[in-house]
N, CA, C and O of each residue as an XYZ file, in Angstrom:
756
protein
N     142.795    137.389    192.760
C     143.482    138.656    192.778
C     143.377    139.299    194.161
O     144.411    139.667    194.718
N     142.048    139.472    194.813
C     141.805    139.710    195.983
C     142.303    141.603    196.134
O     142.483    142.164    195.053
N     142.480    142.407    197.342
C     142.890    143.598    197.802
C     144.139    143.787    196.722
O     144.199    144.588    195.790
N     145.261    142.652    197.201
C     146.455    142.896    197.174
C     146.765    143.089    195.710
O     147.679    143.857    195.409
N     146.198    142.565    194.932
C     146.383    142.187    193.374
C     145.550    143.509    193.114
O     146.304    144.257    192.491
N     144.618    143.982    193.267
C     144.103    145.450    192.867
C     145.093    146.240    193.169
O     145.712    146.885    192.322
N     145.322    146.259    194.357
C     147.038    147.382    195.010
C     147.867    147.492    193.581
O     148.048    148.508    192.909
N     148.403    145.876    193.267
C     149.448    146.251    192.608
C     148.735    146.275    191.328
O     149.601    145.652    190.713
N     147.815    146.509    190.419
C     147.400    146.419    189.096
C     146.700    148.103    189.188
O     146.362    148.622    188.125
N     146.512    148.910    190.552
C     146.865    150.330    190.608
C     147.949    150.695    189.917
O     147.606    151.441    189.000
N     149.334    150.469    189.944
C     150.458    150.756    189.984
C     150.917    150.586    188.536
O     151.933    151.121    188.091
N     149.913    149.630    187.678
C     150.430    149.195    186.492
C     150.978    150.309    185.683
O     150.558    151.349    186.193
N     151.719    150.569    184.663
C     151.915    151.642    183.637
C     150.780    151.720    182.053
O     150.617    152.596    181.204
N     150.283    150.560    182.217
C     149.410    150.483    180.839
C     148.160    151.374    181.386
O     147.592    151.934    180.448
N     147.654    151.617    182.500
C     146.499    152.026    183.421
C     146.016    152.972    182.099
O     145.145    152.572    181.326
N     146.695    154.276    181.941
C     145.703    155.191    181.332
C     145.276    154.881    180.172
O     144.297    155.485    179.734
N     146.001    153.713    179.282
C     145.562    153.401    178.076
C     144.483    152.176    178.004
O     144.151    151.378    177.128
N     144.150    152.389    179.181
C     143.449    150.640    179.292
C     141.283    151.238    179.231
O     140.604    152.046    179.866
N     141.072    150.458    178.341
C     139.318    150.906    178.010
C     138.455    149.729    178.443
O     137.262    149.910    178.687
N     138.975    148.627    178.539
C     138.286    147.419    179.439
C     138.654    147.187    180.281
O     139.884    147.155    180.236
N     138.066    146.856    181.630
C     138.722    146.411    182.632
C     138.174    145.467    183.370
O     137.435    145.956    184.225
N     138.252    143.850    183.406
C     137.124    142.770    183.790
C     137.965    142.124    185.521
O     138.946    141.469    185.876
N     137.013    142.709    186.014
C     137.330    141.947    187.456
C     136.444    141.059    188.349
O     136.394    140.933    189.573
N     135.811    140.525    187.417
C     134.688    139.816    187.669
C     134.872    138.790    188.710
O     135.695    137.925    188.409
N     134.184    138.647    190.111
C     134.843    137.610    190.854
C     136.469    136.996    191.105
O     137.047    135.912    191.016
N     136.789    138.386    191.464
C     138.291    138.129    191.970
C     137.972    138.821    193.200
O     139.142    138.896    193.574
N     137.418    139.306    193.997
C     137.296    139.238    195.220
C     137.775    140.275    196.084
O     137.763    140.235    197.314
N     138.294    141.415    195.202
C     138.903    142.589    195.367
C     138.823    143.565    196.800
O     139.662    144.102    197.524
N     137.047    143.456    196.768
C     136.540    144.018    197.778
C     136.364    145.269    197.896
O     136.536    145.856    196.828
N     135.935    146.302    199.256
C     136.215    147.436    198.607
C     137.554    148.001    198.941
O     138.015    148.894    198.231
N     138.320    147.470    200.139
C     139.975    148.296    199.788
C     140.467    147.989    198.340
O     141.234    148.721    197.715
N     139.954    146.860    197.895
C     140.809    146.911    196.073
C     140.347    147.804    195.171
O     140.980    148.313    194.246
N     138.990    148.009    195.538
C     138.257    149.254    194.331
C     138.815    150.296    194.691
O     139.244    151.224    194.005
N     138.814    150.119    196.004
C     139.381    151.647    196.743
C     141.159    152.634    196.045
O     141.664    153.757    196.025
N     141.380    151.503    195.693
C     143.127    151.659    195.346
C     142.927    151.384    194.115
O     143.865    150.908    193.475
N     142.070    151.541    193.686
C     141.699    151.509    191.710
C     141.428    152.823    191.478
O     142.025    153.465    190.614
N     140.171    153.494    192.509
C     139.967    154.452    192.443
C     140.993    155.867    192.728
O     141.034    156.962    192.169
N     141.780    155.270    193.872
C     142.648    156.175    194.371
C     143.973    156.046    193.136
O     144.948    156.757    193.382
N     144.015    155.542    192.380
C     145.025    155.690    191.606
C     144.906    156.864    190.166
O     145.788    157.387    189.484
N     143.913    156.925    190.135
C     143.236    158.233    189.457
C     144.064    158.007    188.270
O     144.535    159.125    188.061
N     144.469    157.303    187.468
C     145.005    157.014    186.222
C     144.650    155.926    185.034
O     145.330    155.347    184.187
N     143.272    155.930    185.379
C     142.136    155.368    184.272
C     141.526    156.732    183.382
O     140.577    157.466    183.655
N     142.472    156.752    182.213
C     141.956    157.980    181.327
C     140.999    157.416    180.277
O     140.052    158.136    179.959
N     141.082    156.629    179.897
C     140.146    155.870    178.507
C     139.464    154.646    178.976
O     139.087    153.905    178.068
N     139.257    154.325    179.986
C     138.526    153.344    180.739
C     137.029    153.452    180.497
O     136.281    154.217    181.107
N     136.630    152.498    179.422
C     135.005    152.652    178.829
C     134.040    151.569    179.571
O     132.825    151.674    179.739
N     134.791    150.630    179.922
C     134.042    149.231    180.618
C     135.003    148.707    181.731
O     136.171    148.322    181.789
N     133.337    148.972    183.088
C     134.472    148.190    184.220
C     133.507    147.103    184.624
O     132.423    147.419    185.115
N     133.792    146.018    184.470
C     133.250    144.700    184.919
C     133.443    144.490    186.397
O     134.641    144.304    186.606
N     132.607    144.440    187.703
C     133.414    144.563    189.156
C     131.974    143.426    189.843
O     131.400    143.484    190.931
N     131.789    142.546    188.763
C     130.604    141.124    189.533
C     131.404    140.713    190.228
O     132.539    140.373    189.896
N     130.737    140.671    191.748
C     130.974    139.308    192.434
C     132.053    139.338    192.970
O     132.721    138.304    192.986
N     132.597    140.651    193.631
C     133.712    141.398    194.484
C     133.623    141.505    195.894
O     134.570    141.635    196.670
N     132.101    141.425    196.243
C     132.145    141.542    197.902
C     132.093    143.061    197.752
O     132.649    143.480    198.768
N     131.822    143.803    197.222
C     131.602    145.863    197.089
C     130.523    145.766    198.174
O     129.697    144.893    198.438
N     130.919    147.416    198.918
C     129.769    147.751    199.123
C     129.750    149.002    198.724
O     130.494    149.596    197.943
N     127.874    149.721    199.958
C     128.321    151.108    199.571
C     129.356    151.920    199.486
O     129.527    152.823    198.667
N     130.116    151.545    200.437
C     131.003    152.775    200.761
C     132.532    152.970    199.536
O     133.276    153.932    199.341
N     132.488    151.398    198.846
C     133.494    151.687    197.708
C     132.777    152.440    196.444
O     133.387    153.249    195.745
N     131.347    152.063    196.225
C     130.832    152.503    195.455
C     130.379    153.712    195.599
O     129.675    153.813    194.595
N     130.282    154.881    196.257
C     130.133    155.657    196.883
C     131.574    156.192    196.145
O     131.485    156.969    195.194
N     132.719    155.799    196.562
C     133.650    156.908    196.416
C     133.588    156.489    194.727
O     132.900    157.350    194.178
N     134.022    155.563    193.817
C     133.486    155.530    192.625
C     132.843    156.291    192.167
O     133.295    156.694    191.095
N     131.743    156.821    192.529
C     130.499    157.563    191.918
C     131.149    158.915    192.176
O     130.610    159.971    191.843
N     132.420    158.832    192.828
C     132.608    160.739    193.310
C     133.777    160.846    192.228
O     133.832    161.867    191.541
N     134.942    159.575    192.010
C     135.777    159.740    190.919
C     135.828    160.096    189.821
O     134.717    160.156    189.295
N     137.251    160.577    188.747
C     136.934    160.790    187.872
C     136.711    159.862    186.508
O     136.563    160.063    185.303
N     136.805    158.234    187.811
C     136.535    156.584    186.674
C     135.143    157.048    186.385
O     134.850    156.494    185.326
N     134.321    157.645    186.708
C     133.223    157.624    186.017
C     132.769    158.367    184.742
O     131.789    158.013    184.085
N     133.649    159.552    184.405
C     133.545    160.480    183.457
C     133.644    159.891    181.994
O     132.967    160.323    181.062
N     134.507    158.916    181.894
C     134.384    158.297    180.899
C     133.449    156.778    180.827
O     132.785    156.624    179.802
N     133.410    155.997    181.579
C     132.565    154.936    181.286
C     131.020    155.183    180.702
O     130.224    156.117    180.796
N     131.002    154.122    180.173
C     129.835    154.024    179.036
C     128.816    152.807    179.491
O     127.641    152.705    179.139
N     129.852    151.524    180.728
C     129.344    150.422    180.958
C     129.854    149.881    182.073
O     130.965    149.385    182.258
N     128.721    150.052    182.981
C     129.439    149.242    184.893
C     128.388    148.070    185.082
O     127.170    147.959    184.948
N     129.435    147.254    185.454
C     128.515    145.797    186.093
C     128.976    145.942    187.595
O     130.112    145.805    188.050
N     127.955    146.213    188.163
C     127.941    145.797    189.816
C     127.328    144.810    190.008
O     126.992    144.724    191.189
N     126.943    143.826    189.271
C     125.816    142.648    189.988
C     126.909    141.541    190.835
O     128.110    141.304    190.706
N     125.951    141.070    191.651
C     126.170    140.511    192.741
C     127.372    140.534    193.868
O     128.049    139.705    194.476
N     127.247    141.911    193.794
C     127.872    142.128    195.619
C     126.770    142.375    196.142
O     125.654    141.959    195.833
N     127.340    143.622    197.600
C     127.119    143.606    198.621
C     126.020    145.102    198.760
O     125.604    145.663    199.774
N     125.796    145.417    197.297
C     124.908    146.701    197.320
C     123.834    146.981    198.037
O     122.995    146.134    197.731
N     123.367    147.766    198.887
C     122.226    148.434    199.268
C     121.414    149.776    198.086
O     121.645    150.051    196.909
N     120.642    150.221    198.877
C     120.060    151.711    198.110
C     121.335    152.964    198.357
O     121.432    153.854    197.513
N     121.690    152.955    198.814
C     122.686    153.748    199.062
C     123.944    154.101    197.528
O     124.200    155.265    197.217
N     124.456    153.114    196.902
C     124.840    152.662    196.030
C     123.999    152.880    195.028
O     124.566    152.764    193.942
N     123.076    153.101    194.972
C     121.987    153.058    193.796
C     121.848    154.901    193.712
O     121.813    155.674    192.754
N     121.784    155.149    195.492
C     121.722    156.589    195.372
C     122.866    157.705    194.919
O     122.580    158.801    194.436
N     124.052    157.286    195.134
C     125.337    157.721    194.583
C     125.635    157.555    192.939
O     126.135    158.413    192.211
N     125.193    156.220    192.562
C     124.887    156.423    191.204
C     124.108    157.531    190.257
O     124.403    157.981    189.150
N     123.035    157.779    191.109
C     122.136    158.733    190.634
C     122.734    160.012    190.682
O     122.767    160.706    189.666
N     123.249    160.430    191.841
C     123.662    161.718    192.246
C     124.945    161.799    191.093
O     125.139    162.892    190.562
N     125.847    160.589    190.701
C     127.091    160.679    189.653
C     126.722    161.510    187.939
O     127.371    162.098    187.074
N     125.313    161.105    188.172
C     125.196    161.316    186.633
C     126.553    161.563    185.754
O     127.147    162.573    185.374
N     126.810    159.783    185.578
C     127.572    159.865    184.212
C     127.500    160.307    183.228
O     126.384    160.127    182.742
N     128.397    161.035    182.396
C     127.956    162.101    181.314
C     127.900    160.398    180.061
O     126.943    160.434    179.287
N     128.675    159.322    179.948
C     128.871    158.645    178.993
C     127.837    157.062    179.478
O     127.276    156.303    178.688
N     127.860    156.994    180.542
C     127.350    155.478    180.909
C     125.702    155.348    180.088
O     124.694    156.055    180.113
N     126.078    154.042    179.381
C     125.051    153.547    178.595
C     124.498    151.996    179.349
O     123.394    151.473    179.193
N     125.202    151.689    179.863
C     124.916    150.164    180.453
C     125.136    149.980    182.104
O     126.203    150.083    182.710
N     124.000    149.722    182.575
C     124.265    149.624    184.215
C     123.797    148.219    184.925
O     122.656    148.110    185.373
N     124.267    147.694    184.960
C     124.138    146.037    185.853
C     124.069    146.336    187.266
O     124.953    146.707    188.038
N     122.652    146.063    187.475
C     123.060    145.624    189.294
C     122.278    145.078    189.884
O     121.920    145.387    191.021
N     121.771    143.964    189.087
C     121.184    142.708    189.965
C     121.589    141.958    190.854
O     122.777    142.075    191.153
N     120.954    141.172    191.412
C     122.176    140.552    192.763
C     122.248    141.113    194.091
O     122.665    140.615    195.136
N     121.795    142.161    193.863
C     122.182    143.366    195.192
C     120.783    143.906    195.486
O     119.840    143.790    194.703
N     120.730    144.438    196.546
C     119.799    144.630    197.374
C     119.344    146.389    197.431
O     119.201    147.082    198.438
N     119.204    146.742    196.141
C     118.907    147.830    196.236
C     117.450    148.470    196.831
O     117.396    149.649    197.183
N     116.375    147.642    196.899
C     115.173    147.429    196.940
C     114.623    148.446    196.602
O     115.355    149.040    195.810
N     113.108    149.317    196.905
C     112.353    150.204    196.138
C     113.044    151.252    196.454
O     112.939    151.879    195.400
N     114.012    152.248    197.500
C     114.415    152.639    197.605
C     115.678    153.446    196.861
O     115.888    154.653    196.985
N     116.197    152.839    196.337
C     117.444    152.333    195.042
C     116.811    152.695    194.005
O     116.949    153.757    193.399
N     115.771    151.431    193.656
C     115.290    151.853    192.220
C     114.508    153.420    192.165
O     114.674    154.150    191.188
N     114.034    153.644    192.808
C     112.971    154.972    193.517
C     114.473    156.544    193.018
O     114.222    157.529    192.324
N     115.594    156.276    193.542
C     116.310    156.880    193.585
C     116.982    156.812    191.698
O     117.157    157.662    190.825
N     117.083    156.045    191.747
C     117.729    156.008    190.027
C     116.608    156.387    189.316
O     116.907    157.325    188.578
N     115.294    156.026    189.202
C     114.102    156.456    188.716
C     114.126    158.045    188.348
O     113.705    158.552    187.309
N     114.783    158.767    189.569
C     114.641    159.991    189.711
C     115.751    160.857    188.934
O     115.643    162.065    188.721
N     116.688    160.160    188.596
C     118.066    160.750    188.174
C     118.144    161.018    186.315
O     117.760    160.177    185.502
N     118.637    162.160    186.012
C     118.375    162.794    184.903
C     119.565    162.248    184.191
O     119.925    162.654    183.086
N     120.249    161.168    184.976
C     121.632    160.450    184.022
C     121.100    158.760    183.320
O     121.656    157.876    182.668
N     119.893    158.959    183.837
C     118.952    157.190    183.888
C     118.530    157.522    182.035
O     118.430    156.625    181.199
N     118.350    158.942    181.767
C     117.897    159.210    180.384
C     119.131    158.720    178.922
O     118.963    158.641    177.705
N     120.019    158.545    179.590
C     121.418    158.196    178.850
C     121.184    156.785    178.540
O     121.335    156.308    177.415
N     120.870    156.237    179.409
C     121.107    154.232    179.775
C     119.974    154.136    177.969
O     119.133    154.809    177.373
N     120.636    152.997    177.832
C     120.394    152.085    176.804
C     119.748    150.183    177.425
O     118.897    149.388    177.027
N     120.897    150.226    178.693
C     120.628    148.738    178.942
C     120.203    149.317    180.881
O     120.643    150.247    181.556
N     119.374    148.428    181.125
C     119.255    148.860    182.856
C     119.210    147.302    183.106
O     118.538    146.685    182.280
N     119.855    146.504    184.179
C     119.304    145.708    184.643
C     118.685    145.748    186.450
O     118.831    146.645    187.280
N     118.327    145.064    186.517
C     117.659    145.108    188.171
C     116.827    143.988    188.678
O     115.920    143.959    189.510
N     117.458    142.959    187.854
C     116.922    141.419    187.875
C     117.405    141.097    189.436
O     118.635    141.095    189.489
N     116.784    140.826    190.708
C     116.795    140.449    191.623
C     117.251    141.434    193.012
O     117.753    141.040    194.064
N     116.970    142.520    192.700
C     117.156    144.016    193.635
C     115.926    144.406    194.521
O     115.498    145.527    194.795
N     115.453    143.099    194.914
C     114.185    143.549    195.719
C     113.436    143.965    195.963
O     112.722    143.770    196.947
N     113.308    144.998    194.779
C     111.949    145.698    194.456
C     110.795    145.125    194.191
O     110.678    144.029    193.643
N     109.759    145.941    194.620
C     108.384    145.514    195.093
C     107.560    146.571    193.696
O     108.026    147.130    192.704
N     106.541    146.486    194.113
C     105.173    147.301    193.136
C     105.405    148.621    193.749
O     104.682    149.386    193.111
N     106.025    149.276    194.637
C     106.500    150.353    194.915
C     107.524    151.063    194.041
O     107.456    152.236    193.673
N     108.520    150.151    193.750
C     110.157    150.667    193.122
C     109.933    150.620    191.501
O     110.257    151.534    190.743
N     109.310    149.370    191.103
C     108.228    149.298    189.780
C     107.620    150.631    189.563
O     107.622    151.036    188.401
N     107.136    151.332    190.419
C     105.688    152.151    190.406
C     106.659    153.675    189.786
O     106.211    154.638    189.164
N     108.077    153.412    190.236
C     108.701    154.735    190.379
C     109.602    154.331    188.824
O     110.275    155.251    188.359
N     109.596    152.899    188.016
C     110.417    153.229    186.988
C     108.959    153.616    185.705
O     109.027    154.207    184.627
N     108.027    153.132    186.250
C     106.941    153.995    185.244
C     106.268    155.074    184.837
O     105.540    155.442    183.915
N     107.087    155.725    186.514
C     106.806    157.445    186.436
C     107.632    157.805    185.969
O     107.267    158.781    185.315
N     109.077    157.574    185.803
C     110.246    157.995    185.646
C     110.065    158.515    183.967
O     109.756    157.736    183.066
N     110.356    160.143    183.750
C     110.899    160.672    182.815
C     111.924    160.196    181.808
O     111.941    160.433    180.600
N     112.726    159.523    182.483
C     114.289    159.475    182.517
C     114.266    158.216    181.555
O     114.938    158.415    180.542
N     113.659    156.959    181.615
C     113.982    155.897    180.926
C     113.119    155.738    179.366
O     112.959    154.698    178.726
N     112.686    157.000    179.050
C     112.134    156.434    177.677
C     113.310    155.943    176.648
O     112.887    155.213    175.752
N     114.186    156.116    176.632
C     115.283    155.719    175.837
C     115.992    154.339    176.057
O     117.066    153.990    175.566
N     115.193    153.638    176.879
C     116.195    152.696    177.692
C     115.858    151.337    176.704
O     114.673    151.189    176.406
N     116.632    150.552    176.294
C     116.373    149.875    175.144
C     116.050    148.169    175.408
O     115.573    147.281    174.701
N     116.559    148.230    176.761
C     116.565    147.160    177.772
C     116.419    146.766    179.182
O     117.339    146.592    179.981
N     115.382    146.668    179.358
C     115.229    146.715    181.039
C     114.854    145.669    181.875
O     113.651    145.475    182.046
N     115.732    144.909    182.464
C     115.776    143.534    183.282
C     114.969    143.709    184.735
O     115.465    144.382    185.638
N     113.708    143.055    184.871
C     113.197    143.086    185.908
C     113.355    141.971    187.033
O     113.616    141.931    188.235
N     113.113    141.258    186.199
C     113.480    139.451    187.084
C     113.542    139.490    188.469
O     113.939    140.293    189.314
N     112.962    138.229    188.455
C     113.347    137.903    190.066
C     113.349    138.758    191.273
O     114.234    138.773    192.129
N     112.092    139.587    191.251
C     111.548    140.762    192.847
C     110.543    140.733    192.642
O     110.099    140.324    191.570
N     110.000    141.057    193.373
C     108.338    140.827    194.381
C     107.898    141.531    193.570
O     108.041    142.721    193.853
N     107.262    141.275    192.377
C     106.317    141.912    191.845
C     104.974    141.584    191.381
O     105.039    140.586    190.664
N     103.511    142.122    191.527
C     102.735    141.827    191.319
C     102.610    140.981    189.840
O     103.543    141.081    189.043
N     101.712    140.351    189.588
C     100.831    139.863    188.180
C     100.783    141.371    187.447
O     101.311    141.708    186.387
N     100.017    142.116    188.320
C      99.088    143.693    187.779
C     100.678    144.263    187.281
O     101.002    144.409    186.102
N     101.514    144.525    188.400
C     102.789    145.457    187.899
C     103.135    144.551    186.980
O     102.576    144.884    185.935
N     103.807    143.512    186.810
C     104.420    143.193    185.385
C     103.654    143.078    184.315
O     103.952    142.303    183.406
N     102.619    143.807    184.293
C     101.658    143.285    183.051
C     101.723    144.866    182.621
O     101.780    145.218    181.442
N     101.709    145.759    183.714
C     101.765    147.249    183.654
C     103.064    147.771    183.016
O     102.904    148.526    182.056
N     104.732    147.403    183.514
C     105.617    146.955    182.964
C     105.657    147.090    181.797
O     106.014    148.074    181.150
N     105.089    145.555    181.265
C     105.084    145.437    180.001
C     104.386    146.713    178.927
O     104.794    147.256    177.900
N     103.396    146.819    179.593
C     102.729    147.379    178.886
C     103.468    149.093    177.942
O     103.313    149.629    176.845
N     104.392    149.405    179.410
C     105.228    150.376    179.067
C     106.585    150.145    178.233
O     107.090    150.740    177.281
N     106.884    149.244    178.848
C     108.146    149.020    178.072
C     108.435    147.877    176.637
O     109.488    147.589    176.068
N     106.939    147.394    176.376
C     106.734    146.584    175.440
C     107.847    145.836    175.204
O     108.208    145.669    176.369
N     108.908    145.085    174.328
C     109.408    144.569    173.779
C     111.018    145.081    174.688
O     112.008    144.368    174.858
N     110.924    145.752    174.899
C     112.244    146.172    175.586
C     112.479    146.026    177.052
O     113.482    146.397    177.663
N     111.174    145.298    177.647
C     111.156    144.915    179.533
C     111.654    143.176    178.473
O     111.194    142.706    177.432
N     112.791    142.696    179.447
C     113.570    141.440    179.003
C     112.789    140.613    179.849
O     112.267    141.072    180.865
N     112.640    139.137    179.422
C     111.105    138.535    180.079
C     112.974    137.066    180.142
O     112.784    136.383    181.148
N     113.833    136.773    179.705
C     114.638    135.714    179.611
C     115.115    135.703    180.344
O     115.554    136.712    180.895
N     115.323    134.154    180.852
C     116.426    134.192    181.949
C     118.168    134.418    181.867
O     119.004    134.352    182.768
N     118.324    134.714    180.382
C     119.847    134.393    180.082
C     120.506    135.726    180.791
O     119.978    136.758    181.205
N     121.678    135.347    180.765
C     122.705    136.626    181.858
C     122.887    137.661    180.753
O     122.931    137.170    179.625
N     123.012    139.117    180.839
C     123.392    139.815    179.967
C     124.509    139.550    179.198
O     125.537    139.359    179.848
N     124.580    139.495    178.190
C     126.052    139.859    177.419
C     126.550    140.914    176.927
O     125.996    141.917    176.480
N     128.304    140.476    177.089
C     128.541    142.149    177.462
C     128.286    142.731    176.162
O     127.729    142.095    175.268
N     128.743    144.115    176.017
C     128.391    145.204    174.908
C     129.463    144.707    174.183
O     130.403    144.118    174.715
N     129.297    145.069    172.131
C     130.290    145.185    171.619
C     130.741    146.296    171.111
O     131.846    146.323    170.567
């Protein structure tokens, strides 16, 4: 699909009636999110699938300022081009509806997680992932202080620098609901 295919699937007429939207590795980038976003005619849009696009901050950034976020319930950002920055715009969005947030793959590191930790929209989430976001026993340290995630029903740590001591600490908090499997999330029904 790439830029050009986001351009024209802006333009579509089904747009405001549309509640899924899977763009998983089509390569969009961020001028394609950019012209998703700028089309401001996602009214019932509950799930946006955007793995493996090449995103960075700066598309995700304007995302987090749109009004695509007012309704979603479920964003997959895993594996682009994310920094903490992206993690921090998320936080600052506080989605009134988002229940599911994917963003492994990306490089949010303790910084990111440190920042979502802190955000009073993290109390909503049901599913968190953060399986391979570079966090250390630092960014760990900040989802066990965090207020915000007692509700969280699922929380993907995987694959970042974390101590023996922190994932045992982890566990200890999140018992049965820190995901220990390697399988990929599946989506919501």
């Amino acid at each position: 699909m790439q830029a050009d295919g986001a351009r024209a699937l802006a333009s579509a007429v089904f747009l405001p009636a549309l509640v899924e939207l899977d763009l998983d590795f089509n390569s969009i980038s961020d001028e394609g999110l950019n012209a998703l976003v700028d089309a401001r005619r996602f009214q019932k849009l509950r799930y946006l699938h955007l793995r493996g696009n090449e995103l960075t901050d700066v598309s995700v950034r304007r995302l987090c300022e749109s009004s695509m976020m007012a309704t979603l319930e479920m964003l997959d950002l895993r594996s682009n081009r994310l920094g903490p920055a992206s993690a921090e715009a998320l936080a600052r969005a506080n989605p009134p509806r988002l229940t599911t947030l994917w963003l492994s793959g990306n490089a949010l590191l303790d910084e990111g997680v440190r920042a979502l930790s802190r955000s009073p929209g993290m109390a909503r989430l049901r599913e968190l992932n953060l399986d391979g976001t570079g966090m250390s026993d630092k960014g760990a340290e900040a989802l066990l202080r965090s207020p915000y995630l007692d509700s969280v029903r699922k929380i993907i740590c995987l694959n970042n620098r974390l101590s023996g001591t922190m994932e045992q600490r982890l566990s200890e908090k999140f018992g049965s609901r820190l995901d220990r499997s390697r399988l990929s999330p599946m989506r919501p029904t």
